[in-house]
PDB file with SEQRES, HELIX, SHEET and CRYST1 records, atoms N, CA, C and O in Angstrom:
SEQRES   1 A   54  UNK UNK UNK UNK UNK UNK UNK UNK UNK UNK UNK UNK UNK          
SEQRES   2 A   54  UNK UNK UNK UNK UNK UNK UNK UNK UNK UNK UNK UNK UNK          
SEQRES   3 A   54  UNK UNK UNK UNK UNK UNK UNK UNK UNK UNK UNK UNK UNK          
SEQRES   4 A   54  UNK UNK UNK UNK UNK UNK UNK UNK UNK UNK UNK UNK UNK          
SEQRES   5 A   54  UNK UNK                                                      
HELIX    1 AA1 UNK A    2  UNK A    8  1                                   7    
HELIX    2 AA2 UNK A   13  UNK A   18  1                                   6    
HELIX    3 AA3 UNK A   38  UNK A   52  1                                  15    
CRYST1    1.000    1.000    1.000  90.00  90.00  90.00 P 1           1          
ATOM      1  N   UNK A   1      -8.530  -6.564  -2.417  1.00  0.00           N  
ATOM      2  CA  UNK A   1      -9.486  -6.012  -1.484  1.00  0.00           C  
ATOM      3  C   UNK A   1      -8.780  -5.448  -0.258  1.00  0.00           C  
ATOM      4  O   UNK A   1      -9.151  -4.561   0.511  1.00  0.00           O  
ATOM      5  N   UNK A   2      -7.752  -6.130  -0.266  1.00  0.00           N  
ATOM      6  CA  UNK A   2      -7.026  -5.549   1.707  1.00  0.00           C  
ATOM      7  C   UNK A   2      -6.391  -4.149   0.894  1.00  0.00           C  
ATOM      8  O   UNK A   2      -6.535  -3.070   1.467  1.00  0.00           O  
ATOM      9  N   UNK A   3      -5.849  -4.178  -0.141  1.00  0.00           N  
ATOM     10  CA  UNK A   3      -5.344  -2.463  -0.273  1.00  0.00           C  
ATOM     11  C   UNK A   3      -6.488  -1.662  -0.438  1.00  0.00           C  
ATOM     12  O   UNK A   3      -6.424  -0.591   0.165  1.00  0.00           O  
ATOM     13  N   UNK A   4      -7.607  -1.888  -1.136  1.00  0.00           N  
ATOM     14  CA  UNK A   4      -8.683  -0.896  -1.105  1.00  0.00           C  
ATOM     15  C   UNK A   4      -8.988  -0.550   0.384  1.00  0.00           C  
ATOM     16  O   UNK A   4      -8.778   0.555   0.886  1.00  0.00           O  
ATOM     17  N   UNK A   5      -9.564  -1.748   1.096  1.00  0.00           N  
ATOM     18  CA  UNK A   5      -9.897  -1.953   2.700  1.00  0.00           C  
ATOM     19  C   UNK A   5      -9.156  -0.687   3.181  1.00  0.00           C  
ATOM     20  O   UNK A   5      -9.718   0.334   3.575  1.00  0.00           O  
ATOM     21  N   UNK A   6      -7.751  -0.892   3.095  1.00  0.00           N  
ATOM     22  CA  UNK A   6      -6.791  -0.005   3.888  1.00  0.00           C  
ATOM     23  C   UNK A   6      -6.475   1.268   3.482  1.00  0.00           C  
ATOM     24  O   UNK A   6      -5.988   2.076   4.272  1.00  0.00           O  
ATOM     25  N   UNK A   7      -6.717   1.549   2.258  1.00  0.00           N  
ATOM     26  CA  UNK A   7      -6.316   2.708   1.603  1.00  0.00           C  
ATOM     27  C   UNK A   7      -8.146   3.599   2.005  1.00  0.00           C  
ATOM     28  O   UNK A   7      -8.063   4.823   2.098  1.00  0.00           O  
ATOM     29  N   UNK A   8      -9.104   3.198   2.140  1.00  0.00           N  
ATOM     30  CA  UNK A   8     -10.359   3.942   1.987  1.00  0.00           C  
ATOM     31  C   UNK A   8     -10.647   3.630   3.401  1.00  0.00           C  
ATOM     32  O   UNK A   8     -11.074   4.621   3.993  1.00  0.00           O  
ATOM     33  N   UNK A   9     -10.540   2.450   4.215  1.00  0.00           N  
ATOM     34  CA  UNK A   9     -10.667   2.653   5.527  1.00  0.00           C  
ATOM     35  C   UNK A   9     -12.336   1.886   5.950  1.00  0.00           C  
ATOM     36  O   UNK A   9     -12.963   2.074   6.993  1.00  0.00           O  
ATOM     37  N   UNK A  10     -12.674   1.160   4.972  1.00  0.00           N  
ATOM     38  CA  UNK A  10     -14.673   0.701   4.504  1.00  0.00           C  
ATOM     39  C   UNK A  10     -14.088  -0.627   4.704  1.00  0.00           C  
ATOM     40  O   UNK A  10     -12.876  -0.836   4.725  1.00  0.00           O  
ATOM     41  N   UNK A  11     -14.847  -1.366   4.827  1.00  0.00           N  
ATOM     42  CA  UNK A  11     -14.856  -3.167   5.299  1.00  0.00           C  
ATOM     43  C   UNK A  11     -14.645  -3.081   3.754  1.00  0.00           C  
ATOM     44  O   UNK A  11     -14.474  -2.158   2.958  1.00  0.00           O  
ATOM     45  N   UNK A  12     -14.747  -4.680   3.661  1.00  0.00           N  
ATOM     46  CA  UNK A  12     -15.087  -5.416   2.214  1.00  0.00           C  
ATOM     47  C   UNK A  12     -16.182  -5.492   2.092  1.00  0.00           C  
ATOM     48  O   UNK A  12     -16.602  -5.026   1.032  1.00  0.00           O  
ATOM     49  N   UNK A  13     -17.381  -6.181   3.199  1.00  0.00           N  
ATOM     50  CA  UNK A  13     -18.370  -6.073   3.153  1.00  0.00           C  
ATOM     51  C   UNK A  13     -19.126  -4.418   2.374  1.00  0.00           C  
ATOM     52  O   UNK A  13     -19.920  -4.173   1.467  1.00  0.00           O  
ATOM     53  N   UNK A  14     -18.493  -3.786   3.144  1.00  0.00           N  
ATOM     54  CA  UNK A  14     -18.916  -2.588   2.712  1.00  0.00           C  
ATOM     55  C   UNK A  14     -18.986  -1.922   1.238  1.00  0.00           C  
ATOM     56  O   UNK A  14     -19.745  -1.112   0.706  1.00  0.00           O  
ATOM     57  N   UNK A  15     -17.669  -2.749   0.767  1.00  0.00           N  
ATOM     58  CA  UNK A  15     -17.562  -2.370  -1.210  1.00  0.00           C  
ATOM     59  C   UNK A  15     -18.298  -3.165  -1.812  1.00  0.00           C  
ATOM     60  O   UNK A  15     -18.863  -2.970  -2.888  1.00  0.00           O  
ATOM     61  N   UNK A  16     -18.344  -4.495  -0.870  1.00  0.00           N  
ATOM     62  CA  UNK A  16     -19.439  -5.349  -2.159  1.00  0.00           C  
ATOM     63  C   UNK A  16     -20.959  -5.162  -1.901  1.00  0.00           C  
ATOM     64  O   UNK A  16     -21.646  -6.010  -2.470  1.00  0.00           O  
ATOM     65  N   UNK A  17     -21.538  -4.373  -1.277  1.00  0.00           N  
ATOM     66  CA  UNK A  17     -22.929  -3.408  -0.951  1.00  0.00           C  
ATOM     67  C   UNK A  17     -22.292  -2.222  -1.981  1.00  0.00           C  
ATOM     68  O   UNK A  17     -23.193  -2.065  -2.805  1.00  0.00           O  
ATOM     69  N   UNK A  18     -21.564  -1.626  -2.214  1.00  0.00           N  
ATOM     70  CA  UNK A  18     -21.379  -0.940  -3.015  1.00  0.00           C  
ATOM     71  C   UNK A  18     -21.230  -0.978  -4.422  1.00  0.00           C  
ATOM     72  O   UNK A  18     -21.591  -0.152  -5.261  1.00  0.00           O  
ATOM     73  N   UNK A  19     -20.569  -2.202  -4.571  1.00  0.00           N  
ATOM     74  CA  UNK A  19     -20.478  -2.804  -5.949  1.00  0.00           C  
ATOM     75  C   UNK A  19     -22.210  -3.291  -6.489  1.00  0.00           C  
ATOM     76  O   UNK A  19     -22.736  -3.072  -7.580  1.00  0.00           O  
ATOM     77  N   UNK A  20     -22.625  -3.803  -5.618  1.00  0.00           N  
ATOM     78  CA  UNK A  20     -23.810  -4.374  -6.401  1.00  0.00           C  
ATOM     79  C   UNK A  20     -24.878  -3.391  -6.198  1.00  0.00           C  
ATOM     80  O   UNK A  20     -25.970  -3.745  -6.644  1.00  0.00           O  
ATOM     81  N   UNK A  21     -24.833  -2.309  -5.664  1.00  0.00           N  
ATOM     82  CA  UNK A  21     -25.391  -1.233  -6.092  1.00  0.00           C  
ATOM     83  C   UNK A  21     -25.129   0.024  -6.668  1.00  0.00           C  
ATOM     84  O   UNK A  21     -25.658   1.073  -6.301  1.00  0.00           O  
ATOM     85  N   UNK A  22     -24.015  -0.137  -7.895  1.00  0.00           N  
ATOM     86  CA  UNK A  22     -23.550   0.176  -9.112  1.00  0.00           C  
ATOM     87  C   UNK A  22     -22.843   1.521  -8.760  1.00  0.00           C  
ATOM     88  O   UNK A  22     -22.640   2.484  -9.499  1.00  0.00           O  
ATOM     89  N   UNK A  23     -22.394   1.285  -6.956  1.00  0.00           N  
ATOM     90  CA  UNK A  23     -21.722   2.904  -6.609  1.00  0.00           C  
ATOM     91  C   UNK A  23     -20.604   2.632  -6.713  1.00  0.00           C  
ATOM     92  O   UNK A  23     -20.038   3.667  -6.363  1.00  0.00           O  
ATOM     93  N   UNK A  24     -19.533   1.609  -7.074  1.00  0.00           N  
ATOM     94  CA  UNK A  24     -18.007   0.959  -6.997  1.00  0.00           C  
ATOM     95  C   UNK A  24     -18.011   0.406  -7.902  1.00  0.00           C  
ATOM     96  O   UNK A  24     -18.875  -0.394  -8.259  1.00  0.00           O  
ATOM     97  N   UNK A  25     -16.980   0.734  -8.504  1.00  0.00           N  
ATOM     98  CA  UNK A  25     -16.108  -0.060  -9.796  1.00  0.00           C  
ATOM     99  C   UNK A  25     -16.975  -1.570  -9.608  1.00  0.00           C  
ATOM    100  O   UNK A  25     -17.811  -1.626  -8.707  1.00  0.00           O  
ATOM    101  N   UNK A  26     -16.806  -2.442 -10.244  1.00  0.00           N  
ATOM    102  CA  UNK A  26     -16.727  -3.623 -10.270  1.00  0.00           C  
ATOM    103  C   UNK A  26     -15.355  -4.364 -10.831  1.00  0.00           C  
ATOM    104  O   UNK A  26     -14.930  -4.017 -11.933  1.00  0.00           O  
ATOM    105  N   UNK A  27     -14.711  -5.314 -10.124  1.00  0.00           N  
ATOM    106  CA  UNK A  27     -13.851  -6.245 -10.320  1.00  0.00           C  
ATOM    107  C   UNK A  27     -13.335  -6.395 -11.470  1.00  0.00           C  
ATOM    108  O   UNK A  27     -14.079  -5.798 -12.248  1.00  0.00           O  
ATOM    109  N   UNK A  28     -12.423  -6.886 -12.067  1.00  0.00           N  
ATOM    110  CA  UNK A  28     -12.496  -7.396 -12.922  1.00  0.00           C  
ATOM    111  C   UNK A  28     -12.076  -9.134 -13.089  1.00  0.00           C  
ATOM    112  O   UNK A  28     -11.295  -9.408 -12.177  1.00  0.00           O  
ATOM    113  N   UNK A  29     -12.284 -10.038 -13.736  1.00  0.00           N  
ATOM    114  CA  UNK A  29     -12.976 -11.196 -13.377  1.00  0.00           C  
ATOM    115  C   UNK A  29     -11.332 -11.704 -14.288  1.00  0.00           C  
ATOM    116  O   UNK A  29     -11.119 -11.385 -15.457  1.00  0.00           O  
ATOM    117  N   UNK A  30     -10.320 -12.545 -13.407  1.00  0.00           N  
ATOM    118  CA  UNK A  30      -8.806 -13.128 -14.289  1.00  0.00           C  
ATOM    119  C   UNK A  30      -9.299 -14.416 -13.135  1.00  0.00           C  
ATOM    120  O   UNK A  30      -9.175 -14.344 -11.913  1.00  0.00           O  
ATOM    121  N   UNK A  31      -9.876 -15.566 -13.910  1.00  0.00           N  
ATOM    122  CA  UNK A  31      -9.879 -16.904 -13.346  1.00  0.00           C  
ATOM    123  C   UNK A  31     -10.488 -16.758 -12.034  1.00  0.00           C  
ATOM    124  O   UNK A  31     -11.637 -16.405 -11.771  1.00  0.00           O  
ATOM    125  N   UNK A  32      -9.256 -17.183 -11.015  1.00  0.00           N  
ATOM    126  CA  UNK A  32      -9.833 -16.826  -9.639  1.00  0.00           C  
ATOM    127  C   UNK A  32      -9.534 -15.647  -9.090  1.00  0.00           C  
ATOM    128  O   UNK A  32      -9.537 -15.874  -7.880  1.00  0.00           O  
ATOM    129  N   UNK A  33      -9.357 -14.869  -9.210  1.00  0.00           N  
ATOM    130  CA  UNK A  33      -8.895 -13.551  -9.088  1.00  0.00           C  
ATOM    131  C   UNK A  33      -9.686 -12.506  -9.681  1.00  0.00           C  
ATOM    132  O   UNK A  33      -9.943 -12.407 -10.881  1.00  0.00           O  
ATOM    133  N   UNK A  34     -10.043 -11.760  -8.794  1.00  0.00           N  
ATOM    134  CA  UNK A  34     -10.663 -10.539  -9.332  1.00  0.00           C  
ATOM    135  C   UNK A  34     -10.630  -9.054  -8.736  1.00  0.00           C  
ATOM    136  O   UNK A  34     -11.390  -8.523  -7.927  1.00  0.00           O  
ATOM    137  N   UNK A  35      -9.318  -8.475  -9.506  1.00  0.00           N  
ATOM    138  CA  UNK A  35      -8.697  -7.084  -9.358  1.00  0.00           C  
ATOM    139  C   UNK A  35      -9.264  -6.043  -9.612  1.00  0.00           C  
ATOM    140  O   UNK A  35     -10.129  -6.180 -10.477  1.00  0.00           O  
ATOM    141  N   UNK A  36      -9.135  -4.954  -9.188  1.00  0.00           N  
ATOM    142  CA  UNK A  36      -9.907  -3.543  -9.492  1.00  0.00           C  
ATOM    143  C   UNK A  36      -8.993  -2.754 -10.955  1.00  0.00           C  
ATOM    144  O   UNK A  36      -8.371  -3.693 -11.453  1.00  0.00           O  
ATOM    145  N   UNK A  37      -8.809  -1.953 -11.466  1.00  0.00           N  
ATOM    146  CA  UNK A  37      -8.052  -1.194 -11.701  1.00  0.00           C  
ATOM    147  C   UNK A  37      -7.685  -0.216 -11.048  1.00  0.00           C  
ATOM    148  O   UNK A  37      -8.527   0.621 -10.723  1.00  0.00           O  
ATOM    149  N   UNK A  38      -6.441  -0.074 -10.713  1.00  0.00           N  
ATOM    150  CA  UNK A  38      -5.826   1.117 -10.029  1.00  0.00           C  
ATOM    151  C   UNK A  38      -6.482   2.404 -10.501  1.00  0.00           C  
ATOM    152  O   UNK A  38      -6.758   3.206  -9.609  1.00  0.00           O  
ATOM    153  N   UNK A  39      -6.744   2.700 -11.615  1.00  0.00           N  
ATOM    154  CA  UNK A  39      -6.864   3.686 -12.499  1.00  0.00           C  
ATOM    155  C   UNK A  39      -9.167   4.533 -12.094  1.00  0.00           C  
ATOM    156  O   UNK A  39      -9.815   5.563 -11.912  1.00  0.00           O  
ATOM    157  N   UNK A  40      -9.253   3.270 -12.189  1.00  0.00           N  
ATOM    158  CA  UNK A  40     -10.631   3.627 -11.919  1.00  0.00           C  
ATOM    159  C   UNK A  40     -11.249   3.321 -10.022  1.00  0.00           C  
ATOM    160  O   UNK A  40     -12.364   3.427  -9.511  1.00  0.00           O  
ATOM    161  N   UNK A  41     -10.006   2.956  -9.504  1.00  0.00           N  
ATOM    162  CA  UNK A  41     -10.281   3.603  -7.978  1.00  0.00           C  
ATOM    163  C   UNK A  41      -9.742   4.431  -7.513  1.00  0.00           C  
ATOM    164  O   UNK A  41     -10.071   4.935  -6.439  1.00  0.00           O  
ATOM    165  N   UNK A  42      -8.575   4.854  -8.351  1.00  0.00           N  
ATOM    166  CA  UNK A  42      -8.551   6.220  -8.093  1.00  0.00           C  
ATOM    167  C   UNK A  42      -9.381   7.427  -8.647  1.00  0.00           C  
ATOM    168  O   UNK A  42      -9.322   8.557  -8.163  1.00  0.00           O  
ATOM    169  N   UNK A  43     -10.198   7.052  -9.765  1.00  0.00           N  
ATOM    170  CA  UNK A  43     -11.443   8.194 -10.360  1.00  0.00           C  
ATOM    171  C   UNK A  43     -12.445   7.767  -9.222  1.00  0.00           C  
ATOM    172  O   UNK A  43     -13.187   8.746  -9.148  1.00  0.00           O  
ATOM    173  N   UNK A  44     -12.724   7.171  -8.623  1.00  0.00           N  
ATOM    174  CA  UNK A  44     -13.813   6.825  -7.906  1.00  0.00           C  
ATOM    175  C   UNK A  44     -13.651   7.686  -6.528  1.00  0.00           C  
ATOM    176  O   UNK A  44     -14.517   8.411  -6.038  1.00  0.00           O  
ATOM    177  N   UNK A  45     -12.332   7.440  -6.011  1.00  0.00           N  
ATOM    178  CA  UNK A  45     -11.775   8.148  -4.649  1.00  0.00           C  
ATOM    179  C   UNK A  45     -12.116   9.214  -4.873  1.00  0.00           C  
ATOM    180  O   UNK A  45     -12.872   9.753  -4.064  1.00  0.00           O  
ATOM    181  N   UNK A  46     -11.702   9.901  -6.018  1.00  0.00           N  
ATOM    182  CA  UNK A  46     -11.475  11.599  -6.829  1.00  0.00           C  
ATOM    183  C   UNK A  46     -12.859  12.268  -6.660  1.00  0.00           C  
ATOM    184  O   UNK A  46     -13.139  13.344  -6.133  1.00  0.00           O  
ATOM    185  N   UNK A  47     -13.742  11.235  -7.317  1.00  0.00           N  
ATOM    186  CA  UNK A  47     -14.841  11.719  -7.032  1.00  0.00           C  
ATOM    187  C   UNK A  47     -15.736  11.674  -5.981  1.00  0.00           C  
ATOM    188  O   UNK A  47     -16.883  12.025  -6.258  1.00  0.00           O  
ATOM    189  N   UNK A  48     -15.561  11.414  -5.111  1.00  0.00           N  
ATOM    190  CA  UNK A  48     -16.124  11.047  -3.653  1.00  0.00           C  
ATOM    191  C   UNK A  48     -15.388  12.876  -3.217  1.00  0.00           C  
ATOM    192  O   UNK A  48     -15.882  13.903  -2.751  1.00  0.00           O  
ATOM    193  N   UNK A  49     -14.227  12.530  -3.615  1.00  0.00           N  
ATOM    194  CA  UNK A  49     -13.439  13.994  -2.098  1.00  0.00           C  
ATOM    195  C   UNK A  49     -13.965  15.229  -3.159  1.00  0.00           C  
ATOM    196  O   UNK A  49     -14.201  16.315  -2.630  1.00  0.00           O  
ATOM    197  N   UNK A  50     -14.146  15.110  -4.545  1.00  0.00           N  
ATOM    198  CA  UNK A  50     -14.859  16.173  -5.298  1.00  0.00           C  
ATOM    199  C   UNK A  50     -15.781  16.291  -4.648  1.00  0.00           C  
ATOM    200  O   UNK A  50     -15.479  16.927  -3.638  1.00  0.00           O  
ATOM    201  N   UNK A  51     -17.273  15.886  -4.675  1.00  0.00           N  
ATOM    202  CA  UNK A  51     -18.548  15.680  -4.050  1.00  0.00           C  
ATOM    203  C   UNK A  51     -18.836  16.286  -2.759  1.00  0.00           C  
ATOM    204  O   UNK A  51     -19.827  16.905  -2.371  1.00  0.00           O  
ATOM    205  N   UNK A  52     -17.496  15.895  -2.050  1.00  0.00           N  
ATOM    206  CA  UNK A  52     -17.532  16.500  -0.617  1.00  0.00           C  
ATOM    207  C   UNK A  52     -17.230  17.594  -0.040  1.00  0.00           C  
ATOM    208  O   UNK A  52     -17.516  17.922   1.111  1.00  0.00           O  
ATOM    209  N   UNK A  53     -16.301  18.533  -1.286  1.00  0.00           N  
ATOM    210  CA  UNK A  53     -16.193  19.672  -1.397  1.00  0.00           C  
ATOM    211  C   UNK A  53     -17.126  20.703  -1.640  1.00  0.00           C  
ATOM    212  O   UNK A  53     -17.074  21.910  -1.406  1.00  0.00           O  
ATOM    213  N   UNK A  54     -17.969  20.007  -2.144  1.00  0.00           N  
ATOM    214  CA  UNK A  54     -19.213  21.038  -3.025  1.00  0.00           C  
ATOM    215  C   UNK A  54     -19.764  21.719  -1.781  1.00  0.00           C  
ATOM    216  O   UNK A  54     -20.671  22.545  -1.880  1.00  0.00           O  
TER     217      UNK A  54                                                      
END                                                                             
């Protein structure tokens, strides 16, 4: 969460209002730990600065 936090510049609070309203990846669930994929926050970023271009 602190590299997303820092890399997008949004609280945590702010992704998990996002997550549970199906606009952010969701987690993925390793025991106690629960990581994003690199891969699908960067399609997510992609598509945000797409969107904003339009």
């Amino acid at each position: 969460m602190k590299f997303i936090t820092r890399l997008i510049g949004l609280s945590d609070k702010w992704f998990y209002k996002l997550i549970k309203n199906d606009v952010y990846p969701k987690p993925i669930k390793m025991g106690r730990s629960s990581p994003w994929l690199k891969i699908e926050v960067e399609a997510w970023l992609q598509e945000r600065i797409n969107q904003s271009r339009i």
